[in-house]
N, C-alpha and C positions, 0 to 999 in steps of 0.2 A: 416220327421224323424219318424220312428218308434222306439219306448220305452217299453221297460219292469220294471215293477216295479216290485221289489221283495223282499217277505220277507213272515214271519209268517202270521197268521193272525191278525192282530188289529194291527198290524203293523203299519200302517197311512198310507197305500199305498191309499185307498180311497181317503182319506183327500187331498192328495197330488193330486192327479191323478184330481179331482175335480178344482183344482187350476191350473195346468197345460192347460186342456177345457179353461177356463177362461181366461188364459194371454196369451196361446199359440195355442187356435182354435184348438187342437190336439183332434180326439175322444176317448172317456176311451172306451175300451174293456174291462170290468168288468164279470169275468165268473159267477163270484154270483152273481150281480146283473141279469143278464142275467138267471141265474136256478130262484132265486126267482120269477122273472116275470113271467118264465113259469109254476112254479107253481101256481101263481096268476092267471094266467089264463084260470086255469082247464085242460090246454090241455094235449095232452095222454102224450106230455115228462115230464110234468111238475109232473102227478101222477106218471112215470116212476123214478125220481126223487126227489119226495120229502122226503120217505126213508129215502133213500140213505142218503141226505143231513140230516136229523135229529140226522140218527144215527153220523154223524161227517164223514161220509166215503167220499172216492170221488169219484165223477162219470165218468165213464168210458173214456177214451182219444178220442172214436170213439164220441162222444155225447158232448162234449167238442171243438173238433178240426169242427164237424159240424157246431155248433153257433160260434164261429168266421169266419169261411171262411161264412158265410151270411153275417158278418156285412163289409169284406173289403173293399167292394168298396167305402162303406161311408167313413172309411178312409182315403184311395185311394183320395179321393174327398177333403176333409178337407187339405189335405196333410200330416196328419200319422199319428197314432194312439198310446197310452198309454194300454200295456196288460197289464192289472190288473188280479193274479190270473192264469196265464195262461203262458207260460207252466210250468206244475206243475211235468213233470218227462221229463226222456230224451227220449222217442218216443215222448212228444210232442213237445218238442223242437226242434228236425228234422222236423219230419212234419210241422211246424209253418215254419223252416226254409224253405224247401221246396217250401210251398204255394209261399211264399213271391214271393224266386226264381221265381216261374210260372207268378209271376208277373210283374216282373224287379224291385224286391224291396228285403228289407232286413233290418236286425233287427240293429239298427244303435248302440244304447249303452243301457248297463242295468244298472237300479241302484239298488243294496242291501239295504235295510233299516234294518241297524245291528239295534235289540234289545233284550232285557233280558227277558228271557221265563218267570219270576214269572213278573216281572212286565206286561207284558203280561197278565196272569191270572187274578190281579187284576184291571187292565182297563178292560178286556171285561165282568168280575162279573158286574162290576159298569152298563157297555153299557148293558147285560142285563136284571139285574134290571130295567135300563131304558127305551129300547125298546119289552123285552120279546121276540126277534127274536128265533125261536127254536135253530136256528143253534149256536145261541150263550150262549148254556145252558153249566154252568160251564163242567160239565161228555162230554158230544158233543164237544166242543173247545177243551180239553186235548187230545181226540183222533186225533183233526184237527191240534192240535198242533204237537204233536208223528208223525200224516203224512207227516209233509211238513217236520221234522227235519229228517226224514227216507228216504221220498223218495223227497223229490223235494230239500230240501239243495244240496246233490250232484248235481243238477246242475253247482252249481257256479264253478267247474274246468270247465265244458262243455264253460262257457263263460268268463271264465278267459285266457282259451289257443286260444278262437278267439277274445283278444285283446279287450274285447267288457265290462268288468266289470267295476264297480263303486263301492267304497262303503262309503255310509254318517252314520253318527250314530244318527238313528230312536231316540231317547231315548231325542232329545232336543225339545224343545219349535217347535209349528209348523210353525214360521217363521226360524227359525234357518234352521230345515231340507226343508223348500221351498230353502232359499240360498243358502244350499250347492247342492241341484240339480240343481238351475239354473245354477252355475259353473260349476260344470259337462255337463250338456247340452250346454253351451257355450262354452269349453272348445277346443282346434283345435283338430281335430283327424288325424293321420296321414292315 
């Protein structure tokens, strides 16, 4: 089964995606985890993007849609993956599509984690105080907020009209939002 998790940032797609590996062997395809590493690692994409990601922007769909097509066959393997963070406009969402296609696969159900943008704000103040991540500096997250509600929100008609949407509300305890995805993911599809 392939899974898209979707929503803002600080969302709890992490949280969830992490629990998911765990009870259901599925691998998280995390694009920020994935840019962070490769910033950790000095390498040329990694100076190529760290920028980018400081300033809160996002990084390019060409350089995005490369690091998941490297990671699918792990997938593949596991038998399916959790996108976290990915795809984040509608050419990546074709293209993801696409891949899949070239595979004999395909993007099974997405789930939305509705939550409230100030509450939002004030969890990832707290999470950076806490960890100092650059990307989660209050000025940097507003703008990664502004992005996803600009360009990657429209997606949801994109996977609402292929019958493929879910939506739980982010906003409860994080066993609350593990149960209502496990519903969803269990749920029959026709």
């Amino acid at each position: 089964m392939n899974l898209i998790l979707f929503g803002p940032p600080a969302a709890g797609k992490g949280t969830q995606a992490k629990r998911l590996v765990e009870t259901r062997k599925m691998v998280h395809l995390s694009t920020g985890d994935m840019l962070r590493a490769a910033i950790a690692s000095g390498s040329e994409l990694g100076k190529r993007v760290s920028g980018i990601m400081e300033r809160g922007e996002l990084v390019s769909d060409g350089i995005v849609i490369e690091l998941i097509e490297q990671r699918l066959p792990e997938a593949e393997a596991a038998g399916g993956a959790i996108f976290d963070g990915f795809p984040r406009t509608l050419a990546q969402a074709q293209a993801l599509d696409e891949m899949l296609a070239h595979r004999g696969s395909r993007i099974d159900l997405v789930v939305r984690l509705k939550v409230d943008d100030e509450a939002l704000m004030q969890r990832i103040a707290g999470r950076y105080a806490e960890s100092g991540r650059p990307d989660d500096n209050p000025e940097s997250f507003k703008v990664r907020l502004d992005a996803y509600n600009s360009q990657t929100a429209p997606l949801l008609p994109y996977y609402e009209n292929h019958k493929k949407l879910v939506q739980v509300d982010g906003m409860g305890s994080i066993d609350d939002v593990a149960g209502a995805i496990d519903q969803a993911l269990d749920a029959p599809r026709w």
